[in-house]
C-alpha positions as a Markdown table, in Angstrom:
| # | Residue | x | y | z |
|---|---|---|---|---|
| 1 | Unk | -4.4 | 30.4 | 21.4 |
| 2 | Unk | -2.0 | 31.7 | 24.2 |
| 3 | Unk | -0.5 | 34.2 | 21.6 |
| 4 | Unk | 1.0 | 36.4 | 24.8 |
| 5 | Unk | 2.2 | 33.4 | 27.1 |
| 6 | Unk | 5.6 | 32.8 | 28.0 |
| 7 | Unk | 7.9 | 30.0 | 26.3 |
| 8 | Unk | 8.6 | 27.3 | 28.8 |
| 9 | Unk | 9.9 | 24.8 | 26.5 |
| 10 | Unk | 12.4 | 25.8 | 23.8 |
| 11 | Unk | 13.9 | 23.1 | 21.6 |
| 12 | Unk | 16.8 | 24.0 | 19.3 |
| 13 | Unk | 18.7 | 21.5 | 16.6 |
| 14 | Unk | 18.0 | 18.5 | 18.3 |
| 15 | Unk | 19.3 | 15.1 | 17.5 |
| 16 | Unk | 19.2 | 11.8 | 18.7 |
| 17 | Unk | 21.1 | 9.5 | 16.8 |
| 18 | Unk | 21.0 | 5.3 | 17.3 |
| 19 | Unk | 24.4 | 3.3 | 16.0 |
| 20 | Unk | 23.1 | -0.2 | 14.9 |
| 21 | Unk | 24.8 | -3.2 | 12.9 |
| 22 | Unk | 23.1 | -4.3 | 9.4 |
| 23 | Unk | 24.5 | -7.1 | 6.4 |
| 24 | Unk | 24.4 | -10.4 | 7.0 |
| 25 | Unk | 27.4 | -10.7 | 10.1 |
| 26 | Unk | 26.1 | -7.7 | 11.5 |
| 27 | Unk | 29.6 | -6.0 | 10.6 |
| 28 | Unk | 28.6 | -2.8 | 8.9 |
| 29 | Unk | 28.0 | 0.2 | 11.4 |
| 30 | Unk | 25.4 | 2.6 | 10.2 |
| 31 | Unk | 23.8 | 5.7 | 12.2 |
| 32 | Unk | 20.0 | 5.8 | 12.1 |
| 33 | Unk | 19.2 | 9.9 | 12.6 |
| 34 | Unk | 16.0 | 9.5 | 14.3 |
| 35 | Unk | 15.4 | 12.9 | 15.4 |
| 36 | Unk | 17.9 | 15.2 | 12.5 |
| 37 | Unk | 17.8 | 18.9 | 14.1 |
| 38 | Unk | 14.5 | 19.5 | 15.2 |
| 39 | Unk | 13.8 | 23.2 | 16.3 |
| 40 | Unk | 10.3 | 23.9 | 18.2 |
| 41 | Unk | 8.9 | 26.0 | 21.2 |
| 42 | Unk | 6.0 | 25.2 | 23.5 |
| 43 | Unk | 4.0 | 28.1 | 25.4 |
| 44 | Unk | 3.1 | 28.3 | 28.6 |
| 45 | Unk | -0.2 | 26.5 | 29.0 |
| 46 | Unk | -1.0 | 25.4 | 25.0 |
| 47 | Unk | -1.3 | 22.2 | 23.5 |
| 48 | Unk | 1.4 | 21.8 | 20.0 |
| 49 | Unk | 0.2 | 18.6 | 18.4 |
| 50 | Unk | 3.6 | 16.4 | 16.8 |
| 51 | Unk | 2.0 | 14.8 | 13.8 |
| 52 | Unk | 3.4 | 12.0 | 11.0 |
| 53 | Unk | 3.9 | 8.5 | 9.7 |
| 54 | Unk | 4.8 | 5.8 | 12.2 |
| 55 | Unk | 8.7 | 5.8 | 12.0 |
| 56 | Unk | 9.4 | 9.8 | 11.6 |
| 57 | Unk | 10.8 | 10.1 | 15.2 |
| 58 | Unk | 7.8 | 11.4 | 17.1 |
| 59 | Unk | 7.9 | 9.7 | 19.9 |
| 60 | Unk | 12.1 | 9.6 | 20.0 |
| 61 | Unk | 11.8 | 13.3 | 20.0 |
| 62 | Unk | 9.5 | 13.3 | 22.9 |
| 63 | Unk | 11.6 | 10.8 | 24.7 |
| 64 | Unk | 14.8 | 13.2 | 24.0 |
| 65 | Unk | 12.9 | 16.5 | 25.2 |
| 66 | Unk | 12.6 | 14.6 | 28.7 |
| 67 | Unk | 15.8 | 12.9 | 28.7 |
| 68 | Unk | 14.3 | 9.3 | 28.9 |
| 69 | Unk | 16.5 | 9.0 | 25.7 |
| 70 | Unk | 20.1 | 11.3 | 25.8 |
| 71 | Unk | 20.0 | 13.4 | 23.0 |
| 72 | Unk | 23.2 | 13.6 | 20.8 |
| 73 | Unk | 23.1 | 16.7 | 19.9 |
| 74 | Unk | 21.5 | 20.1 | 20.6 |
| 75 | Unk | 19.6 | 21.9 | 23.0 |
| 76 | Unk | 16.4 | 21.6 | 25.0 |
| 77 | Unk | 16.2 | 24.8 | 28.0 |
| 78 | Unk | 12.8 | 24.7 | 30.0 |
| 79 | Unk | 11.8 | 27.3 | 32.6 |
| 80 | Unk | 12.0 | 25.2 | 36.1 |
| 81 | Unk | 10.1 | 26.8 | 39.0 |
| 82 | Unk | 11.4 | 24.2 | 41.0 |
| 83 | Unk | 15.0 | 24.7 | 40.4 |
| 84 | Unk | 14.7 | 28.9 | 40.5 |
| 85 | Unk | 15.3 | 30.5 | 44.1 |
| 86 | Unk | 12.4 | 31.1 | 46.1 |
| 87 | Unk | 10.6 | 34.6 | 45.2 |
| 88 | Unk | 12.6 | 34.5 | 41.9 |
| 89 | Unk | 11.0 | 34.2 | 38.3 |
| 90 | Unk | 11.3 | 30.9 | 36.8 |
| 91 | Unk | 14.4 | 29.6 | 36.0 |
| 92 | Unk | 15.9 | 29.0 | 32.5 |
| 93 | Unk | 17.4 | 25.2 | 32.6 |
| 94 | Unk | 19.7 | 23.6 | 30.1 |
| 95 | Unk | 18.0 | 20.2 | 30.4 |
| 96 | Unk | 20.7 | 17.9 | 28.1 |
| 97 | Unk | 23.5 | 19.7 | 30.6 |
| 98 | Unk | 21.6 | 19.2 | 34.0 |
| 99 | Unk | 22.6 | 17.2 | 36.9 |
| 100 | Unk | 21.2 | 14.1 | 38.0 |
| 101 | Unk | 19.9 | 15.6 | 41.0 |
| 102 | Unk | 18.7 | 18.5 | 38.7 |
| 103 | Unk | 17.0 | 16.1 | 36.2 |
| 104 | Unk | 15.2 | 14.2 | 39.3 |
| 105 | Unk | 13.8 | 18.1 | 40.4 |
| 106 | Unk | 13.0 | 18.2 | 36.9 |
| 107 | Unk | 10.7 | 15.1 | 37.4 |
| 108 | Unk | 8.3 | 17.3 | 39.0 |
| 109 | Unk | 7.5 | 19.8 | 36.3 |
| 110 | Unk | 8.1 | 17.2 | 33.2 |
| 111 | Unk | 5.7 | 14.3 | 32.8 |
| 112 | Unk | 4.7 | 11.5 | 30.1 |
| 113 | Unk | 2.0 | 9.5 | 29.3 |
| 114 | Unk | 2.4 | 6.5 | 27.4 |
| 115 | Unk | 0.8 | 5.2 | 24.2 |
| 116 | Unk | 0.3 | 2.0 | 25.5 |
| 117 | Unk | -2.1 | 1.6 | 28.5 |
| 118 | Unk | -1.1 | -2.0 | 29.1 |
| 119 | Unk | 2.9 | -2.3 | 29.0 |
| 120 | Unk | 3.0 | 1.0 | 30.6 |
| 121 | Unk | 1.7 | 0.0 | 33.8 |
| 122 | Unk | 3.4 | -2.2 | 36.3 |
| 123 | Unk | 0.9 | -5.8 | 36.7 |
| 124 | Unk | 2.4 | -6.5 | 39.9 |
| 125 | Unk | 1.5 | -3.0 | 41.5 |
| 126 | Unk | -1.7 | -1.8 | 42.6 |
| 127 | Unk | -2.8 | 1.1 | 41.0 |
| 128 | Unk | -2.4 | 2.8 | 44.3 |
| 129 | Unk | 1.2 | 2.2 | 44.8 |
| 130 | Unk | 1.2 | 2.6 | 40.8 |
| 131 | Unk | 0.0 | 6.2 | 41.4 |
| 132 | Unk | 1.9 | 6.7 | 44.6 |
| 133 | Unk | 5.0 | 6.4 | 43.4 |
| 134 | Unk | 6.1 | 9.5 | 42.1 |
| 135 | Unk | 4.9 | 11.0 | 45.1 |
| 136 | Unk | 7.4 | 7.9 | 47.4 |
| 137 | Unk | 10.1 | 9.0 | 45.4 |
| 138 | Unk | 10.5 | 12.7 | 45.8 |
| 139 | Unk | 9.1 | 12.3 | 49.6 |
| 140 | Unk | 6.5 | 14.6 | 48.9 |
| 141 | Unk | 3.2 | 12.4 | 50.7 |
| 142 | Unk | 3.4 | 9.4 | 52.8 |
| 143 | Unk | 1.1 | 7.5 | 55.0 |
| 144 | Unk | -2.4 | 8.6 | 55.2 |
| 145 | Unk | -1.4 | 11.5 | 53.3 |
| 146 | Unk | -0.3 | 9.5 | 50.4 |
| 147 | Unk | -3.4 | 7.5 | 50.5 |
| 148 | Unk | -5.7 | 10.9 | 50.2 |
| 149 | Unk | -3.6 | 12.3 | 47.4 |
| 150 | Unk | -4.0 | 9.7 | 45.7 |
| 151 | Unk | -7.9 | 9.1 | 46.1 |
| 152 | Unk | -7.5 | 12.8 | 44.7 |
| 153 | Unk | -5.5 | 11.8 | 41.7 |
| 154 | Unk | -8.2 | 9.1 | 40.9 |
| 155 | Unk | -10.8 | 11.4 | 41.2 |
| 156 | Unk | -9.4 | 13.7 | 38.9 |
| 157 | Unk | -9.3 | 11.4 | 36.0 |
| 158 | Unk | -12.9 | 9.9 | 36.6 |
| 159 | Unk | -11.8 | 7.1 | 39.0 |
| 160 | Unk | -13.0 | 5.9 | 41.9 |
| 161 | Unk | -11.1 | 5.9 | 45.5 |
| 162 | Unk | -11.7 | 2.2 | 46.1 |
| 163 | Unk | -9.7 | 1.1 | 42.5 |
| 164 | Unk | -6.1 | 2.1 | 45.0 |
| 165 | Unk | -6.6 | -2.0 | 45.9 |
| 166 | Unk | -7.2 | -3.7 | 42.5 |
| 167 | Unk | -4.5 | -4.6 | 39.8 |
| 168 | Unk | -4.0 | -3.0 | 36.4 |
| 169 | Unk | -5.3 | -6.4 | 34.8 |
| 170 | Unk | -9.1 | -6.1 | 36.3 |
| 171 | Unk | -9.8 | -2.6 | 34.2 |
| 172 | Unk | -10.0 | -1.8 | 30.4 |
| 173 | Unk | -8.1 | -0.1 | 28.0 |
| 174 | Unk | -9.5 | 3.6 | 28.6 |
| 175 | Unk | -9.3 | 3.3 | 32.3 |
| 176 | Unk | -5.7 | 2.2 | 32.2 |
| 177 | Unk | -5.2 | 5.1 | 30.3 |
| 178 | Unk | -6.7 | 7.3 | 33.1 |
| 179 | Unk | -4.4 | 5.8 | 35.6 |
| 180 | Unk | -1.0 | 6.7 | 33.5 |
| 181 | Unk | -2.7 | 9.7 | 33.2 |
| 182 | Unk | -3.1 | 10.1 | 36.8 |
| 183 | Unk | 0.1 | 8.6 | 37.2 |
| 184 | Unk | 1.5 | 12.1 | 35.1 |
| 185 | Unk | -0.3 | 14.2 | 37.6 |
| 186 | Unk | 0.9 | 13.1 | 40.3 |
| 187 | Unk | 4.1 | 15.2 | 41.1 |
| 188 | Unk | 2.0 | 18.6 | 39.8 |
| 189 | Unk | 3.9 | 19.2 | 36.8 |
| 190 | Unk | 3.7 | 21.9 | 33.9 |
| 191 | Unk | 5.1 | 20.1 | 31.1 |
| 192 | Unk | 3.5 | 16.5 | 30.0 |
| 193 | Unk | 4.5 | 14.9 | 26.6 |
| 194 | Unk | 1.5 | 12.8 | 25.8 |
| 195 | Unk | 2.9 | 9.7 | 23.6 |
| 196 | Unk | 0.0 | 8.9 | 21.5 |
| 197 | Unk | -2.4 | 8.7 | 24.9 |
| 198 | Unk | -5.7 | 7.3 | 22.8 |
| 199 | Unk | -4.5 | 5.7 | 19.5 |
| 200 | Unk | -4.5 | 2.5 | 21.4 |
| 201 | Unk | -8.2 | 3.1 | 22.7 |
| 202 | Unk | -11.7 | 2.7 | 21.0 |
| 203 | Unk | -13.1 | 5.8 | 19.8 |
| 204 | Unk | -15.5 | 6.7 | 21.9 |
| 205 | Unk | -12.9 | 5.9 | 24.6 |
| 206 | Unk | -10.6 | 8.3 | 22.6 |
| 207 | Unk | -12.7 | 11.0 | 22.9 |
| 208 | Unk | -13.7 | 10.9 | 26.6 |
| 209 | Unk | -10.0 | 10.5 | 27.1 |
| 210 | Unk | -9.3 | 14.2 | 25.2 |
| 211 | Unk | -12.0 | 15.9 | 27.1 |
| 212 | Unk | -10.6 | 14.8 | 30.0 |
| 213 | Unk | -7.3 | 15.8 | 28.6 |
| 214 | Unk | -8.4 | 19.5 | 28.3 |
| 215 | Unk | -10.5 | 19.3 | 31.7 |
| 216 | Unk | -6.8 | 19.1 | 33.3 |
| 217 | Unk | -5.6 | 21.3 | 31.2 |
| 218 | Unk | -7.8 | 24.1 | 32.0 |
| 219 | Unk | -7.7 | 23.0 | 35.6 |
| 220 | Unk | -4.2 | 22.7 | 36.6 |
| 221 | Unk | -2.4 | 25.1 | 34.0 |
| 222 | Unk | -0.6 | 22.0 | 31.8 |
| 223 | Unk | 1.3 | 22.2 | 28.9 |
| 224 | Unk | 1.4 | 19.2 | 26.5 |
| 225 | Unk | 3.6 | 18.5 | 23.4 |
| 226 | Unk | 0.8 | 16.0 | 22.3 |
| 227 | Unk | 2.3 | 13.3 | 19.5 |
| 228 | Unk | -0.2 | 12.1 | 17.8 |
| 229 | Unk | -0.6 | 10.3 | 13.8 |
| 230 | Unk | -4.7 | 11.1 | 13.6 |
| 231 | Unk | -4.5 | 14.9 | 12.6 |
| 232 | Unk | -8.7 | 14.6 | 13.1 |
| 233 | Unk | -7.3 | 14.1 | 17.1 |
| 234 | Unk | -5.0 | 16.8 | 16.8 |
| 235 | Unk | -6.9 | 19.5 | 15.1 |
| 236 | Unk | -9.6 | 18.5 | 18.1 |
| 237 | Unk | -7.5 | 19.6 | 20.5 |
| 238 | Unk | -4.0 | 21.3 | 19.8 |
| 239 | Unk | -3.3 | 25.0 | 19.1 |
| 240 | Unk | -0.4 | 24.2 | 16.9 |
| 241 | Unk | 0.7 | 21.8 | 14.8 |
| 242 | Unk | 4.2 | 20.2 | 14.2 |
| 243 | Unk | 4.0 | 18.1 | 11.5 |
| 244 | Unk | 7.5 | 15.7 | 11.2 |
| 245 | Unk | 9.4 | 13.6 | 8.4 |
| 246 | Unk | 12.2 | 11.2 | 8.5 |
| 247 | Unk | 13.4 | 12.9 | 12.0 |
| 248 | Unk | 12.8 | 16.6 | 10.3 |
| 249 | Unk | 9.9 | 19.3 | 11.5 |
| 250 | Unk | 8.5 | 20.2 | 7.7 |
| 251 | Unk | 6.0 | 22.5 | 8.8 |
| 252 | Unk | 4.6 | 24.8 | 11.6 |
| 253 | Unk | 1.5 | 26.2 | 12.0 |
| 254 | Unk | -1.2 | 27.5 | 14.0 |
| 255 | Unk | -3.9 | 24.4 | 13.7 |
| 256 | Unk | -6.7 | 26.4 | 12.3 |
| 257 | Unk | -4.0 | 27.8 | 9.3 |
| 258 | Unk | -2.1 | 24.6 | 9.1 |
| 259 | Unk | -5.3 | 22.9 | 7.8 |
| 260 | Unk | -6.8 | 25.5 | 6.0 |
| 261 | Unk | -3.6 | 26.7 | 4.3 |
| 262 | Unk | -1.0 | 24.1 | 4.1 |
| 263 | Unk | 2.5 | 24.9 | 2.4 |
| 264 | Unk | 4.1 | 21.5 | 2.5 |
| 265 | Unk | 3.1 | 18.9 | -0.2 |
| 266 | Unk | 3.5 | 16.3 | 2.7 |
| 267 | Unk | 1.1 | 18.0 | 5.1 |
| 268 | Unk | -1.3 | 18.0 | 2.0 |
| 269 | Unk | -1.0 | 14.2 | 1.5 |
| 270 | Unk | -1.6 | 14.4 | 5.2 |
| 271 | Unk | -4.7 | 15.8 | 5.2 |
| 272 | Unk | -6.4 | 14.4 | 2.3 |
| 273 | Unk | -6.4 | 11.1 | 4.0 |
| 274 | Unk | -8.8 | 12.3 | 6.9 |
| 275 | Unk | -12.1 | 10.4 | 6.9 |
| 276 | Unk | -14.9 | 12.6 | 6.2 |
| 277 | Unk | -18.3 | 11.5 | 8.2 |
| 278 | Unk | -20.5 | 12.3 | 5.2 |
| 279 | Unk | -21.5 | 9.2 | 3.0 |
| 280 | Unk | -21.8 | 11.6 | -0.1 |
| 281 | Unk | -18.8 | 12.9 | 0.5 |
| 282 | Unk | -16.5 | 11.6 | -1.9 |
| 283 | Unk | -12.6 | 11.6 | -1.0 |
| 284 | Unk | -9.7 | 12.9 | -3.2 |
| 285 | Unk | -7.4 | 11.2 | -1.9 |
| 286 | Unk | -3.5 | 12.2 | -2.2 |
| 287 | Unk | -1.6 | 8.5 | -2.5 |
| 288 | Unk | 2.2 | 8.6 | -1.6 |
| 289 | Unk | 4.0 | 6.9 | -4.2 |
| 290 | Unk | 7.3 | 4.7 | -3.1 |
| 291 | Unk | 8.1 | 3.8 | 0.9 |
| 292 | Unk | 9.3 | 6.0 | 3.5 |
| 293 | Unk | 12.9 | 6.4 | 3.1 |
| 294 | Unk | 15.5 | 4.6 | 5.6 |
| 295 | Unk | 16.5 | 7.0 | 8.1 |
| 296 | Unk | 20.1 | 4.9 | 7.7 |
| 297 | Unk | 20.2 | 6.5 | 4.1 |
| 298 | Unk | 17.9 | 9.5 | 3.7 |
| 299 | Unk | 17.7 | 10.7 | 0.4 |
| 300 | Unk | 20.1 | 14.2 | -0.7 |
| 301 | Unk | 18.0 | 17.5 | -1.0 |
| 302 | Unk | 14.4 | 17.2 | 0.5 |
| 303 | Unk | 14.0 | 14.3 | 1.9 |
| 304 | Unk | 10.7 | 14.2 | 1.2 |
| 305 | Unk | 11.6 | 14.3 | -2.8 |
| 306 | Unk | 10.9 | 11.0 | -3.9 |
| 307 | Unk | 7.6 | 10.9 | -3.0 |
| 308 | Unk | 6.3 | 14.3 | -3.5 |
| 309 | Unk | 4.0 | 14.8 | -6.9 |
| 310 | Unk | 5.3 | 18.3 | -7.1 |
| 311 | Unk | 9.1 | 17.1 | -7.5 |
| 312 | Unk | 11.6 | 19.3 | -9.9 |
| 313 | Unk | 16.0 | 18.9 | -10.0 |
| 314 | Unk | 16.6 | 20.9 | -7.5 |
| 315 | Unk | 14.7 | 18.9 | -4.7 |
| 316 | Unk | 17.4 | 16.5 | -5.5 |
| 317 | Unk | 20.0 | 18.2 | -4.8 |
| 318 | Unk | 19.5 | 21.1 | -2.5 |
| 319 | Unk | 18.1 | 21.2 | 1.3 |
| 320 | Unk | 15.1 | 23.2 | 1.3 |
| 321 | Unk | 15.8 | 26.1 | 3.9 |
| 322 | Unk | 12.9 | 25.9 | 6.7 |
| 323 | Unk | 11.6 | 29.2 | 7.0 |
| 324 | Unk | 8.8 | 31.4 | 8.1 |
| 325 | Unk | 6.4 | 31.9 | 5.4 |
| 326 | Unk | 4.3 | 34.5 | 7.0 |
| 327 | Unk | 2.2 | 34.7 | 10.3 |
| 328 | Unk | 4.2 | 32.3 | 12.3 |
| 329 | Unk | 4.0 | 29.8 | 9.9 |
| 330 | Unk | 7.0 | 27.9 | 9.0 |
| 331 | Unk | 7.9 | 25.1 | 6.2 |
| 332 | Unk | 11.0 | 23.8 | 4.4 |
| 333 | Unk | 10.0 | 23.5 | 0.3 |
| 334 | Unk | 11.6 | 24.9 | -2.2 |
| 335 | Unk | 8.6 | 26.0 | -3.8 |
| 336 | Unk | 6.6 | 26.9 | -0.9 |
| 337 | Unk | 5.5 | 30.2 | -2.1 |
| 338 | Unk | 4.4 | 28.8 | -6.2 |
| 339 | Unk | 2.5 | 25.5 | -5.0 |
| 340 | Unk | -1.1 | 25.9 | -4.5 |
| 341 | Unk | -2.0 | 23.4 | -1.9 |
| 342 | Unk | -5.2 | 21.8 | -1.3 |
| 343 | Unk | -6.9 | 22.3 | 2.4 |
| 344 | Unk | -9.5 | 20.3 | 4.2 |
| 345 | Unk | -11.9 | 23.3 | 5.2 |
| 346 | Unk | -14.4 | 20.4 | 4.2 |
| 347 | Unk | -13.8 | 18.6 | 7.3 |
């Protein structure tokens, strides 16, 4: 845990909204809230694991944090080394208010890897120009230069020098995976908001990826805001967990507490669904009654009301405050200190 590290990324009531067109002439405007006030920090050098159903707005929020996607609303301030004065301490950036030639300094220190190792990578690039091209862009290597850093780069990730030539069609899944990673490196940057990085991958592949994920870590001093929806992936390798509904953070915990003490009834469903590798072991599974709600009409109170077993009247019609419970551990349920939740200290 880095309990004593500095905050580098602070994230407070963010929004991203999308306006779209529904009925049958596409003449009725709606908003979709995607991302609905979202408040988080990242330390220096930890791993906080963003976990939930497909469709909650994990990977808009990640996009929005970078500014791949402009946010609608609220605040994201990052400590930039690159952008403070030389000799000075870090500086404290407003990233939704900075420049365009702030943003591409920004570049440097904030970094993504992609969920999907095929779409993400250019086919008509070779990986070495793939890999080189963060570094073309801010003119930091060129030339022979270029070509070394990048043999580097490759080695890193558990590549070989000689792949610089070939196309991203003649390797598999994992090592495409290893070149976006690479890819992230590049530009030595502290921040890297890992979209899902093995969820695409087989699962031995997914695991050789994550160790290789904390190798880096330990090795160049990164930070990652790792979005993930297989909480067995997260608890493996984050030290706090985020876990996200319908565009909202529900709960906050440390991982070890999160899992051993949940306080949301949606993180419980959550974990009762992790496969446990013990044939004996039999599963009480937590089923979800009803669909996820439309994020074009969320439901009043907790949005998580309809589906929760636990549900009284005033879930319908009040917004359940998201508060610290104790210990750095945060949730928004009305009755987070009566429910008795069940853990998965099993797994």
């Amino acid at each position: 845990m880095m309990q004593s590290a500095e905050v580098l990324l602070q994230v407070s009531d963010l929004k991203k909204h999308f306006a779209v067109q529904q009925g049958m002439f596409k003449n009725q405007a709606v908003t979709v809230k995607s991302v609905d006030g979202v408040s988080l920090h990242v330390k220096d050098g930890e791993t906080l694991g963003l976990v939930g159903e497909s469709g909650c707005g994990k990977t808009t929020l990640g996009k929005s944090i970078l500014r791949l996607l402009e946010p609608t609303g609220g605040s994201v301030l990052f400590r930039s080394k690159v952008l403070s004065a030389e000799g000075e301490p870090p500086k404290l950036v407003e990233v939704t208010k900075a420049t365009r030639h702030e943003m591409k300094a920004l570049r440097r220190e904030m970094q993504i890897i992609f969920q999907d190792p095929y779409s993400s990578l250019n086919p008509r690039m070779t990986v070495g120009a793939i890999v080189g091209e963060p570094l073309t862009i801010h003119g930091v290597a060129r030339g022979s230069e270029l070509q070394d850093r990048v043999a580097k780069l490759l080695g890193a990730v558990g590549l070989r020098a000689h792949y610089m030539k070939h196309y991203p069609h003649e390797f598999s899944g994992g090592q495409r995976q290893r070149i976006g990673i690479a890819r992230a490196l590049a530009l030595g940057p502290r921040l890297i908001v890992a979209d899902e990085p093995v969820s695409a991958l087989d699962v031995s592949v997914q695991a050789q990826v994550l160790n290789l994920l904390e190798d880096l870590q330990a090795e160049y001093g990164l930070t990652f805001l790792f979005v993930a929806h297989n909480l067995s992936v997260v608890k493996h390798i984050s030290d706090r967990v985020a876990v996200m509904y319908l565009g909202k953070i529900v709960e906050l915990a440390n991982t070890e507490e999160l899992f051993e003490n949940p306080r949301h009834p949606y993180t419980e469903a959550l974990l009762s669904a992790i496969p446990v590798p013990d044939p004996g072991y039999q599963a009480d599974l937590i089923e979800l009654t009803g669909d996820v709600p439309s994020p074009t009409r969320p439901p009043s109170g907790c949005s998580f009301h309809p589906r929760c077993r636990y549900m009284q009247d005033v879930c319908k019609a009040e917004t359940p405050v998201y508060r610290n419970v104790g210990g750095g551990h945060f949730a928004a349920c009305h009755f987070v200190d009566a429910l008795k939740l069940r853990s998965v200290q099993a797994t």
